[in-house]
C-alpha positions as CSV (number, residue, x, y, z in Angstrom):
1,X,0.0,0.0,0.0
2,X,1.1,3.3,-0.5
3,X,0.4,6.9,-0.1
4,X,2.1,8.7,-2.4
5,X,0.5,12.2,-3.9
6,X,-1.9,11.4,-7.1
7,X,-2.0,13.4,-10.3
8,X,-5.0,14.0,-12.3
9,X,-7.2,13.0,-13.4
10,X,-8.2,10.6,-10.8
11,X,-8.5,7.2,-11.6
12,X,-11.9,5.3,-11.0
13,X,-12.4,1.6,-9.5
14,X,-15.3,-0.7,-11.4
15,X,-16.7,0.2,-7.7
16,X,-16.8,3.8,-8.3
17,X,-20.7,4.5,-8.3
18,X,-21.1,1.9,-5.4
19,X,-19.0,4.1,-2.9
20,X,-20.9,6.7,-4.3
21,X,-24.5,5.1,-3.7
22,X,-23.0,4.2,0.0
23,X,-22.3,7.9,0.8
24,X,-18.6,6.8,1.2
25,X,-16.5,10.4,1.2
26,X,-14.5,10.4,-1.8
27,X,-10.7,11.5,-1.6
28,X,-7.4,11.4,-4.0
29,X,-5.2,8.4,-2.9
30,X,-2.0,7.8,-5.1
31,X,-3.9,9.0,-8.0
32,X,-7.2,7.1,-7.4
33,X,-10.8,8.7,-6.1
34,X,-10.9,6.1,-3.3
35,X,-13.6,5.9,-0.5
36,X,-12.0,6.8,3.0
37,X,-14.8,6.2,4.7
38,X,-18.3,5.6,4.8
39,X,-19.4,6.5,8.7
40,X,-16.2,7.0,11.3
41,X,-13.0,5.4,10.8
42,X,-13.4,4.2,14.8
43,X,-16.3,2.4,13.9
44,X,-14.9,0.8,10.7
45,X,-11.8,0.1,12.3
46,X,-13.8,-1.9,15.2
47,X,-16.2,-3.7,12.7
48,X,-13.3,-5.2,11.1
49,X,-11.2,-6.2,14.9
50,X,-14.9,-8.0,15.7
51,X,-16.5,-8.8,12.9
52,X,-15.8,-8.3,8.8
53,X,-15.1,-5.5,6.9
54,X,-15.0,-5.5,3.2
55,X,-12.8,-3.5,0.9
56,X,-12.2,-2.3,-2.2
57,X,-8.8,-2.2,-3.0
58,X,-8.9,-2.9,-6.6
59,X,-6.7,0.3,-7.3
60,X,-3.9,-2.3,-6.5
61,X,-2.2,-3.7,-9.6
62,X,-1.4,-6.9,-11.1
63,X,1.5,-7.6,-13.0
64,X,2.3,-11.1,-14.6
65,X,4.9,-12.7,-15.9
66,X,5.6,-15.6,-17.3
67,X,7.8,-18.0,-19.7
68,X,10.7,-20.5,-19.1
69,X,12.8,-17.8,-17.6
70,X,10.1,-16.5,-15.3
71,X,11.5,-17.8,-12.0
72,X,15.5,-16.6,-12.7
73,X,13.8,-12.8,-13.7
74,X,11.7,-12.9,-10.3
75,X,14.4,-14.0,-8.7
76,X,16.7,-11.4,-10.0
77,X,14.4,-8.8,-9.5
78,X,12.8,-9.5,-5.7
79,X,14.5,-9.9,-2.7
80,X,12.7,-13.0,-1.3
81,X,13.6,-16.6,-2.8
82,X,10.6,-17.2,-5.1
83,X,12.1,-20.2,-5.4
84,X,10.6,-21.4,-2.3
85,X,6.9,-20.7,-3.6
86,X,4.9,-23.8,-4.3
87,X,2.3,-23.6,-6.7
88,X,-0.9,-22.1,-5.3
89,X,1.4,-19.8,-2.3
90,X,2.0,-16.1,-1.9
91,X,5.5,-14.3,-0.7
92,X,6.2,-10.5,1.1
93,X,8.6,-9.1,-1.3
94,X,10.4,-6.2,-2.0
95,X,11.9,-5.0,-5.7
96,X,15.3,-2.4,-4.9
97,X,17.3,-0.2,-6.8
98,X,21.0,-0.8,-7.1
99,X,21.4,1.2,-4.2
100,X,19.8,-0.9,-1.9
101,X,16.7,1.7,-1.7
102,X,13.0,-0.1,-1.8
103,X,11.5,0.3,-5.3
104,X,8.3,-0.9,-3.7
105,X,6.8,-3.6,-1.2
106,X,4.6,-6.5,-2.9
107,X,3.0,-9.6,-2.4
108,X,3.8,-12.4,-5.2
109,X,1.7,-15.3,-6.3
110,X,3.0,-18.3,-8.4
111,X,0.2,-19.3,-10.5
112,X,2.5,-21.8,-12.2
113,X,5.7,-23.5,-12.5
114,X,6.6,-21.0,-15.2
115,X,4.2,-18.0,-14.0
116,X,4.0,-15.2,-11.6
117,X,2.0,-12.4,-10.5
118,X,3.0,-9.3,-8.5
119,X,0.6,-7.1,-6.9
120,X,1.8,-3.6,-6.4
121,X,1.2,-0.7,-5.0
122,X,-1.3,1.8,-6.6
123,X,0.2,4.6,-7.2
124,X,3.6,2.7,-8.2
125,X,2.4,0.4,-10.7
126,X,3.2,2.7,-13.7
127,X,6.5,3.0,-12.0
128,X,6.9,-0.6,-11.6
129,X,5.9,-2.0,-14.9
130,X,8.2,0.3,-16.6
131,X,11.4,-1.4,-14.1
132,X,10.5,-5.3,-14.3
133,X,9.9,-4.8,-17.8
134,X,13.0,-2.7,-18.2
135,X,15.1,-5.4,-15.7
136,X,13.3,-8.4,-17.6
137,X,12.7,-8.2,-20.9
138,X,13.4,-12.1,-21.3
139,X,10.0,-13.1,-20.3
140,X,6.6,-12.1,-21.8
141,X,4.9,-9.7,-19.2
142,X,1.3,-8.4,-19.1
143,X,-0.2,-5.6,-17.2
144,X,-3.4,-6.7,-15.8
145,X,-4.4,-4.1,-13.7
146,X,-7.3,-2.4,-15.5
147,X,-8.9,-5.9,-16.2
148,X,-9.1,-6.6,-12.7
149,X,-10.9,-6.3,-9.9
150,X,-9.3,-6.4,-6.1
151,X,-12.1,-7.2,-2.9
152,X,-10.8,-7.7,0.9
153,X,-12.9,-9.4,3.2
154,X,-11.5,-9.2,6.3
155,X,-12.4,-10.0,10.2
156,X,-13.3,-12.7,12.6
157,X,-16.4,-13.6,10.3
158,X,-14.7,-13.6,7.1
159,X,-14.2,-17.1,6.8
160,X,-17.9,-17.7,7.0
161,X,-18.9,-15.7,5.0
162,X,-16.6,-16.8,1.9
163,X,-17.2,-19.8,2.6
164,X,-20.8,-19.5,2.6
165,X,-20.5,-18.2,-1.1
166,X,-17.9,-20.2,-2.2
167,X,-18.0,-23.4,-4.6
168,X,-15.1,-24.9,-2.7
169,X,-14.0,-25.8,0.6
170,X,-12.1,-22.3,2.1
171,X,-11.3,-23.3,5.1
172,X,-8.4,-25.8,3.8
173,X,-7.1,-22.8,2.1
174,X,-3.6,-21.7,4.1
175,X,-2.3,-18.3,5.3
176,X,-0.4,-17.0,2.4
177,X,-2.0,-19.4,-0.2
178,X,-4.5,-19.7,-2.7
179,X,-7.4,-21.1,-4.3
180,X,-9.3,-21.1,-7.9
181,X,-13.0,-21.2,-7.4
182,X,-16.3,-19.3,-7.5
183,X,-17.6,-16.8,-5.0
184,X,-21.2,-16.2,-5.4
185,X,-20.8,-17.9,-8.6
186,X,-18.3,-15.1,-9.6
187,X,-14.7,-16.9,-10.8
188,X,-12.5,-16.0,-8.2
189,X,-8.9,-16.7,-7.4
190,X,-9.5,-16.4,-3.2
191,X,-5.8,-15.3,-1.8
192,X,-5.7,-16.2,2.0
193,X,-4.0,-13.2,2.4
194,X,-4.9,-9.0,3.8
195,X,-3.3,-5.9,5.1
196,X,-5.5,-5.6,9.2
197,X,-3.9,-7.9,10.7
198,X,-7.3,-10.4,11.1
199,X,-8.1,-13.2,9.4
200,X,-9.7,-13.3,6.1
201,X,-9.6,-13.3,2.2
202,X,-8.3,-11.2,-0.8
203,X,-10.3,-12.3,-3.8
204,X,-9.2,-11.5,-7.4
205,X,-12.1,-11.4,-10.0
206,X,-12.5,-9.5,-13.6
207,X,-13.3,-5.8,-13.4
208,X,-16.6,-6.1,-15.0
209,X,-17.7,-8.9,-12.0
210,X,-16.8,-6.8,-9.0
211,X,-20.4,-5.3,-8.2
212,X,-22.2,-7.9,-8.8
213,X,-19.5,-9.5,-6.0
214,X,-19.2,-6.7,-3.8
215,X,-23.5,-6.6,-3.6
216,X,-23.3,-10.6,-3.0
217,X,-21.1,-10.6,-0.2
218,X,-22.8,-7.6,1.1
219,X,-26.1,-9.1,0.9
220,X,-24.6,-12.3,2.9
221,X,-22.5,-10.7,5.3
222,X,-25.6,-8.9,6.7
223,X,-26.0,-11.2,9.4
224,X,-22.0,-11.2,10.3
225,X,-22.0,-7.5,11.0
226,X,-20.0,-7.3,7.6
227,X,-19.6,-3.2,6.9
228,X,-17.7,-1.6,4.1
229,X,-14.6,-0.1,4.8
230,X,-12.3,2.6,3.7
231,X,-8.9,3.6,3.2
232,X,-8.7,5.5,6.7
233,X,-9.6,2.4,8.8
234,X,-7.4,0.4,6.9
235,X,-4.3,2.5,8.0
236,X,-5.0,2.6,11.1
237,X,-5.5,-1.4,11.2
238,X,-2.4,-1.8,9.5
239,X,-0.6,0.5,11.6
240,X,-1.5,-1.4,14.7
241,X,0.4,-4.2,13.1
242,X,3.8,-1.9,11.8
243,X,2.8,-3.1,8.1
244,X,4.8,-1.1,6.1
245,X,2.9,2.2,4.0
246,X,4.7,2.9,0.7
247,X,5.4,6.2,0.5
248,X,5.3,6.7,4.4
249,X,7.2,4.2,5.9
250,X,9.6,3.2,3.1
251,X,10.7,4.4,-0.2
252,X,14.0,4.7,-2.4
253,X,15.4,6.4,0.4
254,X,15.5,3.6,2.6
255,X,16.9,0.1,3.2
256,X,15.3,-2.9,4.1
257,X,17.1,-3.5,6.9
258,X,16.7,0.1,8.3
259,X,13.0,-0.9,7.9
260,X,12.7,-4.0,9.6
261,X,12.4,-6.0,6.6
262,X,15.7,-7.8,6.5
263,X,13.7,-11.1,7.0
264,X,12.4,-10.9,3.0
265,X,16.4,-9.8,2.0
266,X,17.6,-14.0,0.9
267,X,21.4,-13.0,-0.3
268,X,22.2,-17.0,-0.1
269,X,19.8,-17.3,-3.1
270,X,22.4,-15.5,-5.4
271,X,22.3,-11.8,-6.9
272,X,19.7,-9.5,-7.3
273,X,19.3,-6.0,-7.3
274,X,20.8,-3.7,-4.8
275,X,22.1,-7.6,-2.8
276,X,25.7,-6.0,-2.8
277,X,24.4,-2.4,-1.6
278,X,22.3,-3.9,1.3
279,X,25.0,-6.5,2.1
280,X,27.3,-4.0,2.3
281,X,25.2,-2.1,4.9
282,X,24.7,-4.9,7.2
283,X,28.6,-5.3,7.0
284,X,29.1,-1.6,8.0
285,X,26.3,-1.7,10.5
286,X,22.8,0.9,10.5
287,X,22.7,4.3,12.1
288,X,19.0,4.7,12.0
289,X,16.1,2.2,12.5
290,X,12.5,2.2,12.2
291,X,10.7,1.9,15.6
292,X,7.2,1.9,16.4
293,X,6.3,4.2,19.8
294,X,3.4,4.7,22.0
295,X,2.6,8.3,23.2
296,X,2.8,8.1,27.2
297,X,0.0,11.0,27.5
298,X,-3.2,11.5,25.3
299,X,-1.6,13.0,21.9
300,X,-1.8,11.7,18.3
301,X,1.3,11.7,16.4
302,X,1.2,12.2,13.0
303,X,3.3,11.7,10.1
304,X,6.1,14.4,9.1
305,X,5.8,15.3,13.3
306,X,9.9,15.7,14.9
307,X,10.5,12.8,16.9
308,X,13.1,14.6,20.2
309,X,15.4,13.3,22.4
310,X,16.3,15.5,25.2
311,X,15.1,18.6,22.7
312,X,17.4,17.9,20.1
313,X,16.2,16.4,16.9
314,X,16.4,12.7,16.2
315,X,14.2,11.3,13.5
316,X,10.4,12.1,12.4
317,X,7.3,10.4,12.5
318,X,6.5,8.2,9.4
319,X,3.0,7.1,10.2
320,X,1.1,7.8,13.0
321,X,-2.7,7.8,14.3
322,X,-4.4,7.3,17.3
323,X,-4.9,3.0,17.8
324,X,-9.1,3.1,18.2
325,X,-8.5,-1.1,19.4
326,X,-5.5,0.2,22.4
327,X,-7.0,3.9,22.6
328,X,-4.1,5.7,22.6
329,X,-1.9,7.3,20.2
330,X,0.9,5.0,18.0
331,X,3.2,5.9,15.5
332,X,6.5,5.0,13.5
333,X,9.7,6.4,12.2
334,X,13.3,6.3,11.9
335,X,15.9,7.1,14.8
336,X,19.4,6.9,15.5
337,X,20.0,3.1,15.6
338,X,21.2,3.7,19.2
339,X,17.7,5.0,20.2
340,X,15.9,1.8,18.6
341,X,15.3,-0.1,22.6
342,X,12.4,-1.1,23.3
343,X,11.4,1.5,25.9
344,X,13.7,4.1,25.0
345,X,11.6,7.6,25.7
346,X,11.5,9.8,22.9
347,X,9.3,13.2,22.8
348,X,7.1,13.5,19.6
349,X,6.7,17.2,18.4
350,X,2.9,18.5,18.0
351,X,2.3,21.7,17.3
352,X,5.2,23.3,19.3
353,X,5.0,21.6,22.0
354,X,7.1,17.9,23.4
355,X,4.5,14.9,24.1
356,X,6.2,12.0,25.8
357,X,6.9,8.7,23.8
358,X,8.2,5.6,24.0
359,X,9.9,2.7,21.6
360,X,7.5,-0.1,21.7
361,X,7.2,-3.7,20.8
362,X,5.4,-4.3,17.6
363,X,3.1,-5.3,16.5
364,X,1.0,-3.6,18.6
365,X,-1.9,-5.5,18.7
366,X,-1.7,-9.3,18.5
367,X,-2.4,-11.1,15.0
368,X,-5.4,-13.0,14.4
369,X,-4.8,-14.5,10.9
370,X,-5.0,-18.5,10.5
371,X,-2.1,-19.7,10.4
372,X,-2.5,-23.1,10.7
């Protein structure tokens, strides 16, 4: 996800006029019109922690490769071993520059022995289709984004409620895998996968099925407390579980391992871009990190805010909100490595004025997805 500026003209979802008819307020995200919510973001935010939310996230987009070479270009291009994927599984990845700096954060889906997909960010897709197609011109790539269609149902119901509409058993479907079938008789390709931190289900369909989908499971989830949901609850979900925002939390400026991510950097698979950049930091050591903090007093941290230590400046806030499921105000951003403790007290910056902080554990609410 990401929340980098958009340019205009906005672009539209196949869901556009259904936000519309919800009353959802409209605002420019990475150069969509996207819903950011449709009553308070509190109560969005809580419907999805105890019950389902649905999304519509279909601004995401789908790149997919494939051809006898598929695998070595993925592999070349990503910083997780794809060659650990199994048929039917999903991967956290990154694609970096030569410098080591984050190009963008994606999932990856091997539809086949010879064939990929990467879903990325909105607002980088343009972006990204011109650097794997630049880095990998070996393979045959399409750009599937406009033909497709992205839902999220996520929450403690949203297993039920799939699985209710499904032609298949969903249930058997892992975390981080996925399944071909039908969802309200809609051809789906249901992704055991999400961005709250719940349990739940990603579900890929063509552009010109998504209503149809979107009333279906709305119609079902009636009884499961099932609301719609928009962008605003969705960071603040994914902030309560430190998932990375494109734009905020990462970018070409940073490394993985400044951001926490060195668990999806796999140099022993062999090269790929920006491995000797990023290797070469971890040999020389980091000077900042990215830490998650807790304010210590009632205050909401926000991003761009000055993150303080003793009144001198140390870092800035990269995402921040107030947490509706701990009631109090969280927040990332980078520091001087030596600051990076858990319980080190900072002082966040608002409006002139030093609000006590301090580094916490993340995530910061525990994970509910089904992982077994």
């Amino acid at each position: 996800m990401t929340a980098s500026a958009s340019t205009s003209p906005l672009k539209r979802t196949p869901l556009f006029d259904v936000h519309v008819e919800a009353g959802a307020k409209l605002v420019p995200f990475g150069g969509w019109e996207m819903p950011v919510q449709y009553s308070s973001i509190i109560e969005e935010h809580r419907a999805v922690r105890g019950a389902a939310g649905l999304f519509d996230i279909s601004h995401m987009g789908e790149l997919e490769v494939r051809g006898p070479r598929a695998l070595t270009v993925v592999q070349r291009l990503t910083t997780n071993d794809a060659a650990a994927l199994a048929e039917g599984q999903v991967q956290y990845t990154l694609l970096c520059d030569p410098e080591g700096g984050i190009v963008d954060d994606l999932t990856l889906y091997r539809l086949g022995s010879e064939h990929f997909m990467l879903t990325v960010n909105a607002a980088n897709t343009a972006k990204d289709w011109a650097w794997v197609t630049a880095q990998g011109a070996e393979v045959e790539w399409r750009d599937l984004s406009q033909e497709t269609a992205l839902l999220a149902v996520q929450g403690p119901a949203a297993e039920a409620l799939v699985g209710g509409l499904a032609d298949r058993d969903v249930t058997g479907v892992a975390y981080y895998h996925f399944a071909r079938g039908a969802v309200a008789g809609v051809p789906t390709l249901i992704s055991r996968t999400g961005y709250t931190g719940e349990d739940g289900f990603e579900l890929y369909v063509a552009a010109g099925d998504a209503e149809r989908l979107w009333h279906a499971l709305m119609e079902a989830g009636r009884p499961h407390g099932l609301r719609p949901i928009g962008l605003g609850a969705r960071d603040t979900l994914r902030l309560e579980m430190r998932y990375a925002l494109y734009g905020n939390d990462i970018d070409h400026s940073t490394s993985p391992l400044e951001a926490g991510l060195g668990w999806v950097v796999k140099p022993a698979k062999g090269e790929f871009v920006g491995r000797g950049a990023i290797e070469a930091l971890r040999a020389r050591g980091l000077t900042r990190k990215l830490v998650g903090f807790e304010m210590i007093e009632r205050a909401v941290p926000r991003h761009g805010y000055r993150l303080l230590r003793a009144g001198a400046p140390v870092g800035a806030v990269t995402s921040g909100s107030f947490a509706p499921s701990l009631e109090r105000g969280i927040g990332m951003g980078y520091v001087r490595a030596g600051l990076a403790a858990i319980g080190t007290e900072i002082d966040v910056e608002i409006r002139g004025a030093s609000h006590p902080a301090r580094v916490a554990r993340t995530p910061f609410c525990p994970s509910h997805t089904k992982k077994a």
